[in-house]
C-alpha positions as CSV (number, residue, x, y, z in Angstrom):
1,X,-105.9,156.5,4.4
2,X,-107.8,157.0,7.8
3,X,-109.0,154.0,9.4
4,X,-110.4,154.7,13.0
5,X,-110.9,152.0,15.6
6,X,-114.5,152.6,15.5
7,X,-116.6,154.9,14.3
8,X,-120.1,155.0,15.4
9,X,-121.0,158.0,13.0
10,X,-121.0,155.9,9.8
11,X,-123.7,153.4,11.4
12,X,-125.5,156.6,12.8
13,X,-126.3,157.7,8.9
14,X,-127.4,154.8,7.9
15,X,-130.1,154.5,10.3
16,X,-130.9,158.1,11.5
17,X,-134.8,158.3,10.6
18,X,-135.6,155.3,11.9
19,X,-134.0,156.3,15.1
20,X,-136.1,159.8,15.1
21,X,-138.9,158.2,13.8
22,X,-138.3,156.2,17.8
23,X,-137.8,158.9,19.8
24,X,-140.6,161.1,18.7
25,X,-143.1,159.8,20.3
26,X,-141.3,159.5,23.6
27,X,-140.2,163.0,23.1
28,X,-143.8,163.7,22.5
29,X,-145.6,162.1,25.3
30,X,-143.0,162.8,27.7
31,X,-142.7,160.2,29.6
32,X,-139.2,159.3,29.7
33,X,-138.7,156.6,32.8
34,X,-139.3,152.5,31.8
35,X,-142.9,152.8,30.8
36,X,-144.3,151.6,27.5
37,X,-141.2,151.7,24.9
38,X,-139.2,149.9,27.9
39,X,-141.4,147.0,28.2
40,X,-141.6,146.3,24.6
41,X,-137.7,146.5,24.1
42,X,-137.4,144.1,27.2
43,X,-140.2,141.6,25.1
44,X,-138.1,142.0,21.9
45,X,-134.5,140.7,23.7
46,X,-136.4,138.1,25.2
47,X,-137.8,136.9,22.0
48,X,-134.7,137.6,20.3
49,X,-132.3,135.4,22.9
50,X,-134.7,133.8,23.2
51,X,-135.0,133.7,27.2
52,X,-138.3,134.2,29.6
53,X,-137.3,137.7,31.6
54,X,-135.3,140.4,30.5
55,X,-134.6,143.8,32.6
56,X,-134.0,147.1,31.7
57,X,-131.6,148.8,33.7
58,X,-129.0,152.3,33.8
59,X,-126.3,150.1,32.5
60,X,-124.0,147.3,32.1
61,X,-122.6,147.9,35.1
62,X,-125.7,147.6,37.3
63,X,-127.3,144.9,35.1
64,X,-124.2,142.6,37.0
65,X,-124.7,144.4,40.3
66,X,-128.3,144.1,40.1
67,X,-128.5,140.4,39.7
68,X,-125.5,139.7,42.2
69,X,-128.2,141.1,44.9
70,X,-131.0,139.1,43.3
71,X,-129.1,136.2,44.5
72,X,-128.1,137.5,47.7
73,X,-124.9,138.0,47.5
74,X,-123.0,139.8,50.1
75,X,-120.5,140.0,52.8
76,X,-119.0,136.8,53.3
77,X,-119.6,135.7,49.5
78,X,-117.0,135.4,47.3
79,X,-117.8,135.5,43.4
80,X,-115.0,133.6,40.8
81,X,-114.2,135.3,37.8
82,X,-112.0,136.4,35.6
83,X,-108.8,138.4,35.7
84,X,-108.7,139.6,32.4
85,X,-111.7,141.3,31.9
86,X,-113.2,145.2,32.3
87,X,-113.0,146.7,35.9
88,X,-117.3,146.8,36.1
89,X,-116.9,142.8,36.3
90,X,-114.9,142.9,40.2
91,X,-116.0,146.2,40.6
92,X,-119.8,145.2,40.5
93,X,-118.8,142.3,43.6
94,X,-117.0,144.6,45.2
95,X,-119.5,147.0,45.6
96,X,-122.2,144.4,46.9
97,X,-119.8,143.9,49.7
98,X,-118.7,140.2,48.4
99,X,-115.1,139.3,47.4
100,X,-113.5,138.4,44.0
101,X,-111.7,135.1,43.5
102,X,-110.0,135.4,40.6
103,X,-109.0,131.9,38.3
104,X,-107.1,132.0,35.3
105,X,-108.0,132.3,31.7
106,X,-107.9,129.9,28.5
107,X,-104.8,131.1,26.6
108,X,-106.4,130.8,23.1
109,X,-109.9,132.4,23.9
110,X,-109.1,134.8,27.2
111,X,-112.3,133.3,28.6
112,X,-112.3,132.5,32.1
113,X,-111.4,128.6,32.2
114,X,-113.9,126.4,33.8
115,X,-111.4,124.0,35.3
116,X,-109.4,126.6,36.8
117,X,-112.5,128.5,38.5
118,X,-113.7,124.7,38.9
119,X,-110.7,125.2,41.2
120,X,-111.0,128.5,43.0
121,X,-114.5,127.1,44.4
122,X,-114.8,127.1,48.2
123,X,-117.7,126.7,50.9
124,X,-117.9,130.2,50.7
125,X,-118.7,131.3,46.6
126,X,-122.4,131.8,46.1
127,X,-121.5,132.8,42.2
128,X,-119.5,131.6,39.4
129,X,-119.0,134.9,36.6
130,X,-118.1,133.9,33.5
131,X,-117.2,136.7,30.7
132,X,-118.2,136.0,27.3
133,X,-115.0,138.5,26.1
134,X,-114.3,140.0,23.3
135,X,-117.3,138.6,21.6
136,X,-117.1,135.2,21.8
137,X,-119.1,132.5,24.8
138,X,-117.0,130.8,27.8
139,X,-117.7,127.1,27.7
140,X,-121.5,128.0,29.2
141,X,-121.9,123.9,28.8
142,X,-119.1,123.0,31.6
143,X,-120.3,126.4,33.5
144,X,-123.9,125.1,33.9
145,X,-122.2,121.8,35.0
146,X,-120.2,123.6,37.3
147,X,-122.9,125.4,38.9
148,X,-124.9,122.6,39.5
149,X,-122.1,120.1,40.8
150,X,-120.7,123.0,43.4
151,X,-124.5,124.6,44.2
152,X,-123.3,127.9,43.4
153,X,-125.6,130.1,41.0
154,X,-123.9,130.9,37.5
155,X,-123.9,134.7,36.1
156,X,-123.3,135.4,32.7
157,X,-120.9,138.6,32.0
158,X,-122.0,138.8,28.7
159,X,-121.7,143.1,28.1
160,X,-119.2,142.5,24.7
161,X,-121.6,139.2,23.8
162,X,-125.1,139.7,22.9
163,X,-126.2,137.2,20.0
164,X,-122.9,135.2,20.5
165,X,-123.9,131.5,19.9
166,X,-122.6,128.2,21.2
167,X,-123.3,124.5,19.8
168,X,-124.0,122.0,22.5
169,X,-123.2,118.4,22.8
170,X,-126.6,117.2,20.7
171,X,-126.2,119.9,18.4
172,X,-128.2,122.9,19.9
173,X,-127.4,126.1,18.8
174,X,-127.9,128.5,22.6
175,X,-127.1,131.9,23.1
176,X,-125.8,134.0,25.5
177,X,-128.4,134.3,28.7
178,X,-129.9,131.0,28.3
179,X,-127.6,128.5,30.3
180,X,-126.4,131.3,33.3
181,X,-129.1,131.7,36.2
182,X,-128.6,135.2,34.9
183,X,-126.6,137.4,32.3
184,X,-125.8,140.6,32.2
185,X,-125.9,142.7,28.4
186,X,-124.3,146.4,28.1
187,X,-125.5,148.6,25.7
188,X,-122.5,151.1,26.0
189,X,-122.8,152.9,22.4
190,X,-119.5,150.9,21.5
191,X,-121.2,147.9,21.9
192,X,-122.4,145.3,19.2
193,X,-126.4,147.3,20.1
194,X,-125.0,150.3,21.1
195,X,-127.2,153.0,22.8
196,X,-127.1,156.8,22.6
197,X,-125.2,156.6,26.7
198,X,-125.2,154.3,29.1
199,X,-127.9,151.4,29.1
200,X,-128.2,147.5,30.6
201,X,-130.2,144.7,30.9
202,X,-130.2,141.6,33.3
203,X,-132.1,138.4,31.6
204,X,-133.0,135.6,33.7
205,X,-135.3,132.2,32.8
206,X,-136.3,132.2,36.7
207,X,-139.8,134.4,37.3
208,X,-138.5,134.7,41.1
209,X,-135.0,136.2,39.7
210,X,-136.8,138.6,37.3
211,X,-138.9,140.0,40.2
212,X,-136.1,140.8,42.3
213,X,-134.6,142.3,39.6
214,X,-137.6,144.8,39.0
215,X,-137.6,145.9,42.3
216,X,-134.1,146.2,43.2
217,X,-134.0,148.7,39.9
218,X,-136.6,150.8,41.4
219,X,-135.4,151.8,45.0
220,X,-136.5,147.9,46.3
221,X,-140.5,148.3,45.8
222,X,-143.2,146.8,43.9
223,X,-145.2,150.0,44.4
224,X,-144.4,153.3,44.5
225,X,-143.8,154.4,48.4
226,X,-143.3,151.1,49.9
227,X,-139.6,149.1,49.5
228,X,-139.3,145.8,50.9
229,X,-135.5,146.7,51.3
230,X,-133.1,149.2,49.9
231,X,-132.3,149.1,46.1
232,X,-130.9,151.5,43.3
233,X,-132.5,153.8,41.1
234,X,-131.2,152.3,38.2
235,X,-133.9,152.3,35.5
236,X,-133.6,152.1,31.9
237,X,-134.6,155.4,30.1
238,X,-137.6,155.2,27.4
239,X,-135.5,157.6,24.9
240,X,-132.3,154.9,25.1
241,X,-135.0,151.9,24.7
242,X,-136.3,153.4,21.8
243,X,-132.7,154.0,20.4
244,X,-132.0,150.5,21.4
245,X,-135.5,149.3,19.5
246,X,-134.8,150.7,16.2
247,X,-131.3,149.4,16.1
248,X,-132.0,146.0,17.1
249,X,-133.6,145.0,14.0
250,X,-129.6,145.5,12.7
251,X,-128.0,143.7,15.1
252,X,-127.8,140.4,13.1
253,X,-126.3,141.6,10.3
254,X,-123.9,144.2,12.0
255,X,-122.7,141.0,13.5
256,X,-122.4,139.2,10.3
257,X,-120.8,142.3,8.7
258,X,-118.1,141.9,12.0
259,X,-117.5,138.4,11.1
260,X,-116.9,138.8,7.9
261,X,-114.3,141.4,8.8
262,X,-113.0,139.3,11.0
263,X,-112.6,135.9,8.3
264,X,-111.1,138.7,5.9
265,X,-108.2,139.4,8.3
266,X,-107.4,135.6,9.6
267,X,-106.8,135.1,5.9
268,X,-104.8,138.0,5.3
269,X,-102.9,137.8,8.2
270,X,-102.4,134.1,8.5
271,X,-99.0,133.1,8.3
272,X,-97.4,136.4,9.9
273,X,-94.9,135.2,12.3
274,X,-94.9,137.1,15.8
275,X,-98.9,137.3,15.9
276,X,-101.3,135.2,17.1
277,X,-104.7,135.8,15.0
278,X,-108.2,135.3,17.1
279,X,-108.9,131.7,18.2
280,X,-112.9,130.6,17.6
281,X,-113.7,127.3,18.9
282,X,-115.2,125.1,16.2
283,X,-118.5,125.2,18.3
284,X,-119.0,128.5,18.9
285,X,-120.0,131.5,16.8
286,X,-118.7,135.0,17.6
287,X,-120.0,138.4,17.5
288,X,-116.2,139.9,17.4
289,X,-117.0,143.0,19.8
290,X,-113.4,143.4,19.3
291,X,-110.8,141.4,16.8
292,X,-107.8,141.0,19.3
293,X,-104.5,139.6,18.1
294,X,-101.8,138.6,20.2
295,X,-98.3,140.4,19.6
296,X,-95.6,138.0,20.7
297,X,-91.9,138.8,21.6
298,X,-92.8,142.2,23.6
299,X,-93.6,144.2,19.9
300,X,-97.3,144.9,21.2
301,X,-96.2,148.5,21.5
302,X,-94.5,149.1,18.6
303,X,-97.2,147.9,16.6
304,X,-99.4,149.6,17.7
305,X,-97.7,152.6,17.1
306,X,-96.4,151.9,13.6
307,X,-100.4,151.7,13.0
308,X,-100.8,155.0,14.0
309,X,-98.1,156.6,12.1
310,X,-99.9,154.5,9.3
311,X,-103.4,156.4,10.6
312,X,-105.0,153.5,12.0
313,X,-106.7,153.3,15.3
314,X,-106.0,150.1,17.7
315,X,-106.8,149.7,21.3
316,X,-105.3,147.7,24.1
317,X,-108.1,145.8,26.3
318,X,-106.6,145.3,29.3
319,X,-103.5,146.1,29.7
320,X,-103.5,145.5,33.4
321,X,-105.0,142.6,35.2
322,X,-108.0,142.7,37.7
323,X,-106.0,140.9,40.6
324,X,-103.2,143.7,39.9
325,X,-104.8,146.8,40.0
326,X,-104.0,149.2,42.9
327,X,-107.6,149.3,44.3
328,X,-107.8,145.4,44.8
329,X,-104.3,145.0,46.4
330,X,-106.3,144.1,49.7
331,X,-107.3,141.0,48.2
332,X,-103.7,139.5,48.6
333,X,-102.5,138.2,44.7
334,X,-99.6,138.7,43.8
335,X,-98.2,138.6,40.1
336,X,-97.4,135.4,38.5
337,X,-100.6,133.7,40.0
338,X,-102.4,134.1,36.9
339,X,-99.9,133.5,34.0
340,X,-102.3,133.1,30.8
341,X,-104.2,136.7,31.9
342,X,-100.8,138.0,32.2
343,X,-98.8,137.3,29.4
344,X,-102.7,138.3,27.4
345,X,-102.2,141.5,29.2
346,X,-98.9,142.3,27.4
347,X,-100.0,140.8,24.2
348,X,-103.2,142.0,23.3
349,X,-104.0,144.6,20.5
350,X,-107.4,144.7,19.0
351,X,-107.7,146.0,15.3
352,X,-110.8,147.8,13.6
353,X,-113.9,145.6,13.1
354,X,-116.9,147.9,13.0
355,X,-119.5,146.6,10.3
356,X,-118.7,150.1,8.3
357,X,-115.4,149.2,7.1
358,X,-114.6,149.5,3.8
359,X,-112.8,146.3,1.7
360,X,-110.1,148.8,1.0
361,X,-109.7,150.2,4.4
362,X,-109.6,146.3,6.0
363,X,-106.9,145.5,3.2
364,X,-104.5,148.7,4.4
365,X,-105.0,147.4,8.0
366,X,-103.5,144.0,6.8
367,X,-101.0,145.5,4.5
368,X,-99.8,148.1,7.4
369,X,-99.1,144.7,9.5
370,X,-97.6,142.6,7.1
371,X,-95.6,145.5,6.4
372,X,-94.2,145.7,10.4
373,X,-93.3,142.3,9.8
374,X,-91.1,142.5,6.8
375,X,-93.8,140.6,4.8
């Protein structure tokens, strides 16, 4: 039995006419740059979040950069966030000219821990970046605290999170984008709403954020031929809008398809000494982007490839830290400063979880591991 770690032709099938039936008309008018199918995808996010603004923009990747220079952030700014996290997150502050301060993560959900970042606040952070990882929210309850204690404006990394839900203190159910003075969604095609390439948004409740936002995506105007000051060419395209519209009526039910994956493996797995399965808080409610185990006692590797002799795909996210890597040496860390991203580094393995799998093809996964463990 073949069991990939994803495999985005199985949803594609499912869903292909409705997905023509979109593009058509884009195809046919030909006009392919934000414009009409753009604005009503942006008015269905915000409705479905629910939040007041929501952005279009080229991708994940911008939709962080984007609203890091809707805040002004800049040489001399530092941004804290995460060390265990994809590269866009540091790579985004880096390229506004600020600097990443990097605080440790919470050992059972890899989320950036607010105490710790709490911690890593000087006179000289403008933004706080919490990554919603793997699926699941950061505390966004202790985060909005944060920000408004320290002053500092709170952006939402939320590319692996769209939909992920949090309880609050009185009982409120909130999503992702609704606490953060911004968040920023990836529609990568391996994403929960997956495009057909490379896709973003930037949601914001704050009508002076939003504007920014708009302009800063189109060169820094309002109008055509005039920029109040230099921004990207970063614009969502109508044909992956209209992608994005007809598979957003799915996203709910992908999601509850991934959980149910998820509670299927937790049971069957439970028990298994040397692996860790994924921690959700009792208040939270994950969208499972990826279902990531921890290996313990250094077997990671072999793990992983006992599952591919077995034919089954797994995937590693990260196996090296932000504060590590080669391009960010200048910032001065060292290894050991960040033990819990670390040790998450070396441990990690994420399993299939895509809403397609089969009961049969999630039961081999389990039986493959119990297997490696003499179970």
């Amino acid at each position: 039995m073949q069991v990939p770690l994803l495999d985005l032709t199985l949803q594609h099938r499912e869903i292909a006419g409705d997905i023509a039936a979109a593009m058509a008309p884009v195809i046919d008018e030909q006009r392919f740059i934000l414009g009409p199918v753009v604005d009503q995808f942006e008015r269905e996010i915000e409705a479905y979040l629910p939040v007041t603004h929501a952005i279009g923009c080229a991708s994940g990747t911008d939709a962080i950069l984007l609203a890091l220079r809707a805040f002004d952030c800049g040489p001399g700014d530092e941004v804290v966030t995460s060390p265990f996290t994809f590269f866009a997150t540091a790579g985004a502050i880096h390229n506004v000219g600020a600097r990443s301060v990097f605080a440790d993560i919470q050992p059972d959900t890899f989320n950036l821990d607010p105490a710790c970042a709490d911690d890593a606040v000087t006179e000289r952070t403008k933004v706080v970046m919490p990554v919603h990882l793997f699926g699941q929210m950061a505390d966004m309850t202790a985060f909005r605290a944060l920000g408004e204690g320290r002053g500092v404006r709170i952006l939402e990394d939320a590319a692996q999170a769209i939909g992920a839900r949090q309880r609050t203190a009185d009982g409120e159910w909130i999503t992702t984008g609704t606490l953060g003075d911004a968040c920023a969604f990836s529609f990568f095609p391996t994403k929960n709403l997956g495009a057909f390439g490379d896709a973003g948004m930037t949601v914001t409740n704050d009508a002076d954020t939003a504007e920014r936002l708009r302009k800063l995506r189109v060169h820094g105007g309002r109008q055509m031929y005039h920029h109040e000051e230099v921004g990207y060419n970063s614009r969502l395209d109508a044909l992956q809008a209209a992608v994005l519209r007809a598979k957003l009526p799915h996203l709910r039910a992908w999601s509850d398809a991934r959980r149910h994956h998820a509670a299927f493996y937790d049971g069957a797995l439970a028990g298994i000494d040397g692996i860790v399965t994924p921690v959700v808080k009792p208040d939270s409610e994950s969208i499972f982007n990826q279902y990531t185990l921890r290996v313990l006692d250094g077997r990671r590797d072999a793990l992983s490839e006992h599952l591919k002799a077995a034919g089954i795909g797994s995937g590693v996210y990260y196996p090296v830290p932000l504060h590590l890597q080669e391009c960010f040496a200048y910032l001065g860390y060292r290894e050991g400063q960040f033990p819990h991203a670390e040790q998450a580094c070396r441990e990690v393995l994420s399993l299939p979880v895509f809403p397609e799998l089969t009961q049969a093809q999630l039961s081999y996964v389990a039986e493959t591991i119990g297997a490696f463990f003499g179970r």
